[in-house]
VOGU-3710 file (C-alpha; in Angstrom, 3 decimals, decimal comma):
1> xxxxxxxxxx> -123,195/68,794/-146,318  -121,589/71,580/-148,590  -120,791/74,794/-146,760  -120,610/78,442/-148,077  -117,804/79,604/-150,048  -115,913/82,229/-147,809  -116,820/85,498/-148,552  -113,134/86,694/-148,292  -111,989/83,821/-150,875  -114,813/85,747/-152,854
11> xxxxxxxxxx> -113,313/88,768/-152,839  -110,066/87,929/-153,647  -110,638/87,555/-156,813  -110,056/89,814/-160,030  -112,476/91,609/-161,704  -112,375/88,978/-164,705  -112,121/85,823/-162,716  -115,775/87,315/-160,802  -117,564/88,376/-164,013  -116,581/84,275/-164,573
21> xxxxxxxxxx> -119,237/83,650/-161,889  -122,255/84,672/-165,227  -120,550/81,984/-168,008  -123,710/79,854/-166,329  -125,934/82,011/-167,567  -124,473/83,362/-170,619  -123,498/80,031/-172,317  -127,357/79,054/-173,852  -127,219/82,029/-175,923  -124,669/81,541/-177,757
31> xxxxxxxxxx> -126,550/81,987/-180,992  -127,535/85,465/-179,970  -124,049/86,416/-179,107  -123,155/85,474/-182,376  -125,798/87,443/-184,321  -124,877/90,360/-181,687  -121,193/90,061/-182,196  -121,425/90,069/-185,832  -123,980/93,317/-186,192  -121,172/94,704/-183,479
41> xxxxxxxxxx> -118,208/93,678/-186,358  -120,539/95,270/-189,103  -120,634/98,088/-187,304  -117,012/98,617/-186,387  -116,195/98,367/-189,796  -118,062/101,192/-191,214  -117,434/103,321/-188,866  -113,679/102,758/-189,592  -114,551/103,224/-193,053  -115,487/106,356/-192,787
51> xxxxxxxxxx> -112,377/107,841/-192,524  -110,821/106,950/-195,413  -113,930/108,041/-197,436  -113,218/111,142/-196,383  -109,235/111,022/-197,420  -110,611/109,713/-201,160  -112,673/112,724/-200,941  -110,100/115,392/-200,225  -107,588/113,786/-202,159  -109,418/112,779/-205,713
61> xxxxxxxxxx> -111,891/115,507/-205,452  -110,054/118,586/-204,415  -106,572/120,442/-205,860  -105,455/123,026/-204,745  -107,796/125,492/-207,398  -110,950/124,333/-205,837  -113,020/121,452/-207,321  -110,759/119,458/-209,752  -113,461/116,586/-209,803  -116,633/116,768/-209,277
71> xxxxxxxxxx> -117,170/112,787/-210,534  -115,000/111,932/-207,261  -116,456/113,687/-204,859  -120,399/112,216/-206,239  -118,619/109,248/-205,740  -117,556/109,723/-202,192  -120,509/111,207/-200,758  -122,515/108,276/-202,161  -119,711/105,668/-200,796  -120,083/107,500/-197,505
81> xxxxxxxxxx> -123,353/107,621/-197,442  -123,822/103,496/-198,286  -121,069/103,212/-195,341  -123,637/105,456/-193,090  -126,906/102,948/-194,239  -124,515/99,728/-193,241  -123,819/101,263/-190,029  -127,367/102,563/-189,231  -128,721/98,878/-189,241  -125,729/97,222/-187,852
91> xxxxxxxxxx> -126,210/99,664/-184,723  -130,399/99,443/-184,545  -128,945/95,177/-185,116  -126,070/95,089/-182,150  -128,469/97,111/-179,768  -131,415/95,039/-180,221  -129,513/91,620/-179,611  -127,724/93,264/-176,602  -130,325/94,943/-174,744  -132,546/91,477/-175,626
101> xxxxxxxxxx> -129,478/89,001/-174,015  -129,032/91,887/-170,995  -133,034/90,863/-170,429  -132,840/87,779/-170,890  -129,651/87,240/-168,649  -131,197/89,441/-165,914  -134,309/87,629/-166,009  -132,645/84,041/-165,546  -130,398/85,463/-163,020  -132,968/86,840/-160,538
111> xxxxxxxxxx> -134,778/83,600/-161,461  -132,322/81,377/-160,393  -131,235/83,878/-157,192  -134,656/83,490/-155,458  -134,889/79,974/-156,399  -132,190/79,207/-154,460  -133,144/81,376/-151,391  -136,721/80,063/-151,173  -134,960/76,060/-151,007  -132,874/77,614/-147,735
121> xxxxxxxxxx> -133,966/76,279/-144,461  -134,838/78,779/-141,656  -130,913/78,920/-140,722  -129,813/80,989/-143,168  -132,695/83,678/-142,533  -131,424/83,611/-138,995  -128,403/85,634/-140,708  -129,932/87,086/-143,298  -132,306/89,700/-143,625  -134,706/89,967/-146,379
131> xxxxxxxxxx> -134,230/93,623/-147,229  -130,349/92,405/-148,150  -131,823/89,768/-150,642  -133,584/91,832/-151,905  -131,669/94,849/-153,162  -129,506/91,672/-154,512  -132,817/90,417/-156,706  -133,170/94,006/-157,737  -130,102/96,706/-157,731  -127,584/93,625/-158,072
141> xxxxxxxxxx> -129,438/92,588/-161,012  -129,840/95,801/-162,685  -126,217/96,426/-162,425  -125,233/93,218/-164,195  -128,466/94,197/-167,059  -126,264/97,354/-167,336  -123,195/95,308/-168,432  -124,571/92,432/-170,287  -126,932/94,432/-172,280  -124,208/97,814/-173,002
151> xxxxxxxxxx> -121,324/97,699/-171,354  -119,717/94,299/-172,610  -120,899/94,981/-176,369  -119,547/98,700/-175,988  -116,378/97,555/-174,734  -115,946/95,200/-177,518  -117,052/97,461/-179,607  -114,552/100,427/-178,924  -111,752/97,201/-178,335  -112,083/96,941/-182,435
161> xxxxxxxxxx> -112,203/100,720/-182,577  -109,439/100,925/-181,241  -107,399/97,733/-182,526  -108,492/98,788/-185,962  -107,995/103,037/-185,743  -104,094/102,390/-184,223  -104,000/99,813/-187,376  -105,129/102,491/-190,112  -102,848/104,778/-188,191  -99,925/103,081/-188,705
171> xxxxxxxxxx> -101,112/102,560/-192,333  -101,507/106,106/-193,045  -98,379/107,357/-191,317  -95,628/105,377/-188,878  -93,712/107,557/-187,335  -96,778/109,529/-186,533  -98,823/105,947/-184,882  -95,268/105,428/-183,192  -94,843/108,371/-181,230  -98,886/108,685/-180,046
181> xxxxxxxxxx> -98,374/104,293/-179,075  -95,839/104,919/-176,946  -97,653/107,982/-175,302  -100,669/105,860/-174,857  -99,194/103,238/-173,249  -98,114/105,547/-170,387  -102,170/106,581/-169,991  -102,460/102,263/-168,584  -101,114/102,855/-165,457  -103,256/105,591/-164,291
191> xxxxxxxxxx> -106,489/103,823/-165,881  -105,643/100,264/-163,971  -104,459/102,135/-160,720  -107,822/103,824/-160,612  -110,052/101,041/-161,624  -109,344/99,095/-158,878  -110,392/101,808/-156,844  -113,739/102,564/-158,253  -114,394/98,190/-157,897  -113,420/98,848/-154,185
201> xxxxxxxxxx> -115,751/101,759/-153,500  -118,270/99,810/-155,844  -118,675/96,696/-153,297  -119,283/99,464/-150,296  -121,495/101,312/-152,124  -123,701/98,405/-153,124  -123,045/97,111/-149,299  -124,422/100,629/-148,133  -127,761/100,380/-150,318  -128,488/96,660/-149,513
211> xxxxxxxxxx> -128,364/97,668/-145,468  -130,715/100,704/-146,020  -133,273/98,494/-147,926  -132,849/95,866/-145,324  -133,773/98,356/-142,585  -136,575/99,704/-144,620  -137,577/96,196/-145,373  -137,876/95,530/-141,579  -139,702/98,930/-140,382  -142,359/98,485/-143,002
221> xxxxxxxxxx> -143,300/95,153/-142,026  -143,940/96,300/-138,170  -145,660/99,552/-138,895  -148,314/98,905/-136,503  -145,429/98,564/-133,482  -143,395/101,785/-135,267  -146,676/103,693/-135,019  -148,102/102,667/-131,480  -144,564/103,350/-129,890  -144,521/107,262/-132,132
231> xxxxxxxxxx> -141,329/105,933/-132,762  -142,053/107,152/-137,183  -139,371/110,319/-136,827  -137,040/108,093/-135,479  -137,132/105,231/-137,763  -137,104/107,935/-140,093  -133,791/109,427/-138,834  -132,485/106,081/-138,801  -133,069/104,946/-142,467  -132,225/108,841/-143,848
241> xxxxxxxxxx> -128,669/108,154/-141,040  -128,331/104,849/-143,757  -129,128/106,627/-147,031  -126,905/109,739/-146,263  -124,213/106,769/-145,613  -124,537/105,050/-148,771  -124,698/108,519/-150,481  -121,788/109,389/-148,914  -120,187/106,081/-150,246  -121,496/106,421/-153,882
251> xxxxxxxxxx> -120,065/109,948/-153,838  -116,279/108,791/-153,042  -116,852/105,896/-155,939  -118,414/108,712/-158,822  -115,439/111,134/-157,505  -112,697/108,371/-158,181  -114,635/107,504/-161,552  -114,951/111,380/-162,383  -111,274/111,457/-161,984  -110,555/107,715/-164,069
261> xxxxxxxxxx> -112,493/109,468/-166,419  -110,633/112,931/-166,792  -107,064/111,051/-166,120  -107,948/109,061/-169,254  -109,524/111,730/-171,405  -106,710/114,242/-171,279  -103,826/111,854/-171,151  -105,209/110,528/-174,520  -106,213/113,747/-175,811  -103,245/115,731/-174,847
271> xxxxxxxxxx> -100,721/113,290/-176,593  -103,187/113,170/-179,979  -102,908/116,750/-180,169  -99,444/116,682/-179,641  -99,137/114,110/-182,299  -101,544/116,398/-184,833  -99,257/119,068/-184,179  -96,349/117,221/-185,511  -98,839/115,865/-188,568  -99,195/119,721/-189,598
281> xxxxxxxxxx> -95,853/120,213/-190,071  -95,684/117,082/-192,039  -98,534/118,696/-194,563  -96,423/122,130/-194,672  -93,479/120,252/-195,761  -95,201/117,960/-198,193  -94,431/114,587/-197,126  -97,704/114,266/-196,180  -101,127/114,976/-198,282  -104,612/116,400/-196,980
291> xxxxxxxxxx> -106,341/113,920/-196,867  -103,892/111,241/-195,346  -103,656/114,179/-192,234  -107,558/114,160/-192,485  -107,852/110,506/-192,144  -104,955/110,401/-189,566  -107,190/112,723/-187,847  -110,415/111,150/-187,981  -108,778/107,356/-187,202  -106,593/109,546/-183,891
301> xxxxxxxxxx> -110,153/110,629/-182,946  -112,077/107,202/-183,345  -108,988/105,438/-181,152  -108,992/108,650/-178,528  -113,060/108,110/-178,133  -112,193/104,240/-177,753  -109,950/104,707/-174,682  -112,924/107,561/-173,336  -115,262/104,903/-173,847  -113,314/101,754/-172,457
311> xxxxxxxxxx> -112,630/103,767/-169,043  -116,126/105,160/-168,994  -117,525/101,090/-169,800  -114,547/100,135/-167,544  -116,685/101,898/-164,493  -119,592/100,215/-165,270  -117,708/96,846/-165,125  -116,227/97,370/-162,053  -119,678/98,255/-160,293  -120,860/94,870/-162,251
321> xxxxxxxxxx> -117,771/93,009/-160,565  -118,893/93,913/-156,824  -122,568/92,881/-158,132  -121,570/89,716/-159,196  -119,543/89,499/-156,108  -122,412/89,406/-154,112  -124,819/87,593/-155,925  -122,471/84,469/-156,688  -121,780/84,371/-152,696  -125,566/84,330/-152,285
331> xxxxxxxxxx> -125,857/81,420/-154,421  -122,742/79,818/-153,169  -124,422/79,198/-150,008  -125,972/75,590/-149,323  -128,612/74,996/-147,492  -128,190/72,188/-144,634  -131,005/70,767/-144,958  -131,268/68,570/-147,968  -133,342/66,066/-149,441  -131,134/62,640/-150,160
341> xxxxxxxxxx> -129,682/61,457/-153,080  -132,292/58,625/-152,943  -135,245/59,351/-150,936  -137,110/56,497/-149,538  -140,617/56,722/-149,986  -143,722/57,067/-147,881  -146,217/53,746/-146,954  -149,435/54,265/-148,460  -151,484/56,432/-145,971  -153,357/54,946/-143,341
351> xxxxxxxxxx> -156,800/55,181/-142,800  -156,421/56,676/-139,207  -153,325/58,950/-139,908  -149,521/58,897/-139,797  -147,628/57,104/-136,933  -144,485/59,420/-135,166  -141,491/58,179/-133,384  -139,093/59,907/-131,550  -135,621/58,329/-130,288  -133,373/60,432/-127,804
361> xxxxxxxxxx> -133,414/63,559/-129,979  -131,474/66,433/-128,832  -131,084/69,885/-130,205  -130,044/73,526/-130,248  -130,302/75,889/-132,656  -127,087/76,828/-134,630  -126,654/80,469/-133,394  -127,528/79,233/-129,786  -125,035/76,111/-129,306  -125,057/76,563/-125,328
371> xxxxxxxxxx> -128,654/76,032/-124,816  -130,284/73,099/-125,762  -134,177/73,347/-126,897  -134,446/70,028/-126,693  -132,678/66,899/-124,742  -133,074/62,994/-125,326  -136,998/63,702/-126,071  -138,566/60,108/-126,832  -142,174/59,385/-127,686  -144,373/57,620/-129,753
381> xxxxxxxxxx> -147,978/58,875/-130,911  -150,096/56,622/-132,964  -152,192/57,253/-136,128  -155,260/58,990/-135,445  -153,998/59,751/-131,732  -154,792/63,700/-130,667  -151,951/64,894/-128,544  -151,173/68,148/-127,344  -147,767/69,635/-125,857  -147,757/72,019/-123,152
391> xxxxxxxxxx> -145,255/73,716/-120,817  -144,128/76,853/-120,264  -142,193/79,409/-122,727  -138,845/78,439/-123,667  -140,106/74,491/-123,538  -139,347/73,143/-126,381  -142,755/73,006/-128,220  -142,407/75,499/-131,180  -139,135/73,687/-131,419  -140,606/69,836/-131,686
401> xxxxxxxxxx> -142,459/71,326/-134,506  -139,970/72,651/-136,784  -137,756/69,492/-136,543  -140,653/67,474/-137,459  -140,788/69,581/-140,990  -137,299/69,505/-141,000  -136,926/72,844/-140,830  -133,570/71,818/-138,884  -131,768/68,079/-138,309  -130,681/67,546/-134,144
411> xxxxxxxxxx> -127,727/66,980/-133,506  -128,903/63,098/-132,178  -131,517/61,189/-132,046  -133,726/60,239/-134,641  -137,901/61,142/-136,111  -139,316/58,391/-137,650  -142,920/59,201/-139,642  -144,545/56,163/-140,356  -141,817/53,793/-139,570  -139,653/55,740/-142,025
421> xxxxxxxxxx> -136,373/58,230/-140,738  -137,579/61,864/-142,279  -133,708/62,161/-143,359  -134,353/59,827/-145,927  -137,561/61,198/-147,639  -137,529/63,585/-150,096  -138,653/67,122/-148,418  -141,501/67,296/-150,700  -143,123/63,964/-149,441  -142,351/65,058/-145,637
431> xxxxxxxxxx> -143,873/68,215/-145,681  -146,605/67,035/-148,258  -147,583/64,954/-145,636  -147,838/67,328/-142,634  -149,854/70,463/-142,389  -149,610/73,192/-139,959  -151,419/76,340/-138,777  -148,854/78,593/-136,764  -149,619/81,141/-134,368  -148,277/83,704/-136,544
441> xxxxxxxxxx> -150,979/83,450/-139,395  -149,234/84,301/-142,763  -151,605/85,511/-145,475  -150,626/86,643/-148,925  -151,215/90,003/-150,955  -154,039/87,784/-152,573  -157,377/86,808/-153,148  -159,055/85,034/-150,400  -159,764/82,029/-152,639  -156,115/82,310/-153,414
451> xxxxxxxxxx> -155,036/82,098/-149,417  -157,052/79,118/-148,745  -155,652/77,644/-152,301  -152,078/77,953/-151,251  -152,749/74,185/-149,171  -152,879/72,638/-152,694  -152,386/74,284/-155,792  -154,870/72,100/-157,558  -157,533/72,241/-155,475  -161,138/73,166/-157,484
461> xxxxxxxxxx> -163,262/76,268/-156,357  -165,274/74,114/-154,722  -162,869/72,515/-152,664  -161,601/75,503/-151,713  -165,237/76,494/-150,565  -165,767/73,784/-148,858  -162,337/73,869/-146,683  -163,538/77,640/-145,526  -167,005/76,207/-144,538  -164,760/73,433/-142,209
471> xxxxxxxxxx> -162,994/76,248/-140,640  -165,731/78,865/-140,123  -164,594/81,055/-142,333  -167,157/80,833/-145,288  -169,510/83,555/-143,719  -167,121/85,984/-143,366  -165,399/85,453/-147,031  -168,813/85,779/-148,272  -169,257/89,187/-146,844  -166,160/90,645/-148,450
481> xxxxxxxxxx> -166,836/92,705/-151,102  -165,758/90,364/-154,010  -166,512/87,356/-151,415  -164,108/84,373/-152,448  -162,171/87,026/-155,236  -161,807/89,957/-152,783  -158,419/91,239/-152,463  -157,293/90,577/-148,131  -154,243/93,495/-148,881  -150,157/92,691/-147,776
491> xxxxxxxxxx> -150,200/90,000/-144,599  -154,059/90,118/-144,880  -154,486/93,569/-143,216  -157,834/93,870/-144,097  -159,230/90,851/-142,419  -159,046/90,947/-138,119  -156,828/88,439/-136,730  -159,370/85,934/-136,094  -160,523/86,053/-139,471  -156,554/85,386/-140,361
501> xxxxxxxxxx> -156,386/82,504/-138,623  -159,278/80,791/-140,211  -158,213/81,315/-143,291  -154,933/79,627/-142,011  -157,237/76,668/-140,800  -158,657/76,207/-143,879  -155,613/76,131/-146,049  -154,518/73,372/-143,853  -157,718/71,488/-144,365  -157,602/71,919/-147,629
511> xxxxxxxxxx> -154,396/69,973/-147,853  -155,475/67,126/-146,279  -152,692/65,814/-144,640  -152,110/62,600/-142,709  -150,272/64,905/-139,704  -151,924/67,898/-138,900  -149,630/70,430/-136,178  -151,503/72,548/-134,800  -149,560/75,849/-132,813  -152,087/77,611/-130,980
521> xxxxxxxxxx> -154,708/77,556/-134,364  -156,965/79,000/-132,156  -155,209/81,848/-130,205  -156,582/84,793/-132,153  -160,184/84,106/-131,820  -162,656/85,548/-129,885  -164,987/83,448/-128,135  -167,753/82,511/-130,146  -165,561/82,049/-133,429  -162,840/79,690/-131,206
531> xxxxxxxxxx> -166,335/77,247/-130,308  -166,728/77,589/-134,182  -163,303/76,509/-135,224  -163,098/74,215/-132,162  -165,900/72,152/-133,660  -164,885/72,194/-136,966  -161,460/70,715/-135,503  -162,966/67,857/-133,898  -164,577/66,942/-136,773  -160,981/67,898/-139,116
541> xxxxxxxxxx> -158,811/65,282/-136,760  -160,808/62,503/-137,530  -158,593/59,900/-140,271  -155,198/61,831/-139,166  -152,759/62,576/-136,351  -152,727/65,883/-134,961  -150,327/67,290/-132,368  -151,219/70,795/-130,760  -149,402/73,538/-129,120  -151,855/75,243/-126,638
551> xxxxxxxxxx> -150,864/77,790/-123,938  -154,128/77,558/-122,890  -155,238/74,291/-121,666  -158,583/74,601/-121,607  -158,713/73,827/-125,750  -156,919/70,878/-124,873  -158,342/68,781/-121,838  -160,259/66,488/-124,236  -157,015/65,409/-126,607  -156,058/61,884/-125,796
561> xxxxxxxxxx> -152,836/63,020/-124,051  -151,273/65,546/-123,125  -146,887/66,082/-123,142  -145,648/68,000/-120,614  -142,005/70,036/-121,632  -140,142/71,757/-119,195  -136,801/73,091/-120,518  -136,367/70,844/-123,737  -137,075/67,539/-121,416  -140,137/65,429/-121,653
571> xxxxxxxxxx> -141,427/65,951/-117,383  -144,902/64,624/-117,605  -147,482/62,432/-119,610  -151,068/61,439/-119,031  -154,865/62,685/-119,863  -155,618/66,024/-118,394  -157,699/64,747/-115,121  -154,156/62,465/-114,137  -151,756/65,338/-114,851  -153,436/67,620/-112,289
581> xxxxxxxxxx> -153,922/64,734/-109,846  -150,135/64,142/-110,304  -149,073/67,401/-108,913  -146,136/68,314/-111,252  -145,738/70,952/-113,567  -148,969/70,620/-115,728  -150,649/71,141/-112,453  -148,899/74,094/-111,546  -150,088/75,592/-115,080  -153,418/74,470/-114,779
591> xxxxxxxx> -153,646/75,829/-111,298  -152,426/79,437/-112,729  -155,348/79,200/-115,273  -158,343/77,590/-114,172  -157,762/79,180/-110,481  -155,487/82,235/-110,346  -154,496/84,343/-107,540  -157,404/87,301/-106,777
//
């Protein structure tokens, strides 16, 4: 079983050796990089053209009476202006290839980052809340567009800027380039000392906006319990407590780039002006011309907005580092639960339904290791065999269920479906061949048609129809507005929670599965639609196995046994009539129901 990279390990790393953690993703477009990097070459070039245009200009086209040569100068306007067309399509070029590979990139990334979440089992959500996924899918993301599609071209860009300008430099005048080098230099320090305090403050202030969004995530999800408690100003306070913290935290990481960026600036600028000075005095004297000082000038300027740009582009990276950060420990995380190497497969389906086994299986969930859900539980039910699983809360039922989907593994024992361990099937086949209808109906920001589709993604119209009609839910879809096309609104707020749980029903029946668990289906009905959907049941059951999770026993005295579960063990067995002649605990609960205290 692979385990999750430590976070700390993580973290450790440079800024480089995390931006590593995107090669995946970069490497099949390479072709595009190439057609971006040479419109990005294209473009350098002109621009460091330019400058000595302008020194041809002022030096063939001017003396010192005025205009000397007017031929020249033609000549040099339309050179520059040839240089200024080359550079005008390399640029529209380079930023159409960038901004296309920072979509594309962005897209695959987010692709592959809630691929990988939806394949975790139920463990990992245990410690994870959805808001914090979320802000990774989206602000993460958008950080690392920010850099792919800009910020690594730009940097590149003003790299050759500024390889090329200090080159010309040194061309046009030595000592000159020799005395501004060695002042640049000392500008490194400052710029590397406060980078790696902006990609600090960068990780906390991405940390600070993922927790907000997770607690917004959760409050908007339970609006009906924020409401019916008045609790809105507080849960207001709360999330405004969170944004004024990440504010707070984004504030100290633009207030240590402010200052990268005005460290940088005036270092740079102070010793080019310094350096200018000195060129000046070179003119004065004459061992320099007017136009070598001019393109000195302009190639001091190109290499001083290079450094600008590299420590403005070198913020951007660093906020792209803690991104990356957190995104490649998201998808360094491996789910437990995994389908095998080579998974066995299923026996053809039986006619009656699938057969279960059970052998000494124990459990307890990972973040409770002290109490055990379940302990040696052993049973067999046979195909076609209708058995329900009482006991009070805290029994074990809800649990039994998710092992049998293998939402988790136990610690011992072993589940057997059809004669076959579920270890060794593929998850697909296992949970292909088991449906379920929870007490805690899920419905989707969908059509209703949609919602009932969602048991098998094939399924015709008609099928669809006809798996509503099973569940008593037909009449009601057919009422809605649209009927089958109406829209049921986020979690199916617009439908009451009986209606819900049909819907629920029939996406189950729909799938047609050989074992059918069943976790109180009918808990949210009223009366007369529970005889509906109780009817429609009996009728569902028939060619397949269904167990059922019923807190109230009087929807299951006619299954063909009953299990009784008292703290994770297996206490009691039998048909409803010998379970309350036996005098245990299924009698206690039956007493409680069908004759409580007055």
């Amino acid at each position: 079983m692979n385990t999750p990279a430590p976070a700390e390990e993580v973290r450790r790393k440079s800024s480089i050796a995390t931006l590593k953690g995107l090669l995946p993703f970069l490497r099949p477009y390479g072709r595009q990089f190439a057609w971006a990097a040479l419109a990005l070459l294209v473009a350098a070039g002109a621009t460091l053209a330019i400058p000595y245009a302008f020194k041809q200009m002022i030096d063939l086209g001017f003396g010192a009476s005025g205009v000397s040569n007017p031929q020249a100068v033609d000549r040099a306007f339309i050179a520059l202006f040839g240089v200024a067309c080359v550079l005008a399509m390399a640029t529209a070029a380079r930023f159409y290839a960038v901004s296309w590979l920072g979509e594309r990139v962005t897209a695959d990334i987010r692709n592959a980052v809630y691929r990988h979440v939806v394949m975790q089992s139920p463990q990992f959500f245990e410690v994870t809340r959805t808001g914090e996924v979320l802000s990774r899918l989206t602000t993460d993301t958008t950080l690392i567009q920010s850099v792919v599609g800009t910020s690594i071209s730009m940097a590149v860009r003003n790299s050759l800027l500024f390889i090329g300008g200090l080159a010309m430099m040194f061309v046009t005048s030595v000592k000159l380039s020799s005395v501004i080098l060695v002042l640049l230099v000392a500008t490194i320090l400052p710029i590397i000392a406060f980078g790696r305090r902006v990609r600090r403050l960068s990780r906390d202030s991405q940390d600070r906006v993922a927790d907000a969004s997770a607690m917004a995530g959760e409050v908007l999800n339970a609006m009906n319990i924020v409401q019916a408690y008045t609790h809105e100003r507080i849960e207001a306070n709360r999330f405004g407590s969170a944004v004024e913290q990440a504010f707070a935290t984004a504030i100290r990481r633009i207030r240590a780039r402010s200052l990268l960026t005005v460290v940088a600036i005036l270092l740079v600028f102070g010793s080019i002006v310094f350096v200018l000075w000195m060129g000046a005095h070179a003119v004065v004297q004459g061992t320099m011309t007017g136009g070598e000082l001019g393109q000195f000038i302009l190639y001091s300027a190109i290499v001083a907005g290079s450094i600008g740009a590299l420590a403005e582009t070198l913020g951007e990276v660093q906020r792209a580092a803690g991104a990356t950060e957190r995104l490649m420990e998201l998808l360094a995380v491996r789910s437990p639960i995994q389908s095998p190497a080579q998974p066995r497969p299923l026996p053809a389906r039986s006619a009656k339904g699938a057969a279960l086994a059970l052998r000494d299986v124990s459990f307890h969930y990972p973040s409770r290791p002290q109490s055990p859900s379940l302990s040696g539980l052993t049973l067999d039910i046979a195909p076609g065999e209708t058995v329900a699983v009482v006991g009070p809360s805290g029994a074990g039922k809800t649990t039994l269920f998710q092992l049998l989907l293998r939402f988790y593994d136990p610690q011992c024992g072993s589940i057997q479906l059809d004669g076959v361990e579920i270890r060794d099937l593929a998850l697909e086949d296992l949970r292909g061949a088991i449906g379920v209808v929870p007490q805690d109906t899920v419905i989707f920001a969908a059509s209703a048609l949609d919602n009932i589709r969602y048991g098998r993604a094939n399924a015709t119209d008609g099928e669809c129809v006809a798996a509503a009609k099973l569940a008593a839910a037909h009449e009601f879809i057919d009422k809605l507005p649209d009927g089958y096309r109406s829209f049921l609104g986020e979690r199916g707020v617009r439908l009451s929670g009986g209606q819900r749980q049909r819907i629920a029903i029939a996406r189950s029946l729909l799938k047609n599965p050989p074992l059918l668990l069943l976790d109180e289906a009918t808990s949210a009905l009223d009366a007369e639609s529970e005889r509906l959907v109780q009817s429609a049941l009996e009728a569902a059951v028939a060619g397949r196995t269904t167990l059922v999770i019923a807190h109230r026993l009087a929807t299951v005295q006619r299954a063909d046994r009953i299990l009784v579960l008292d703290n994770g063990r297996l206490v009691e067995t039998g048909t409803h009539a010998s379970l309350v002649a036996q005098g245990g605990v299924y009698a206690s609960l039956a007493a409680l129901q069908f004759h409580p205290a007055s």
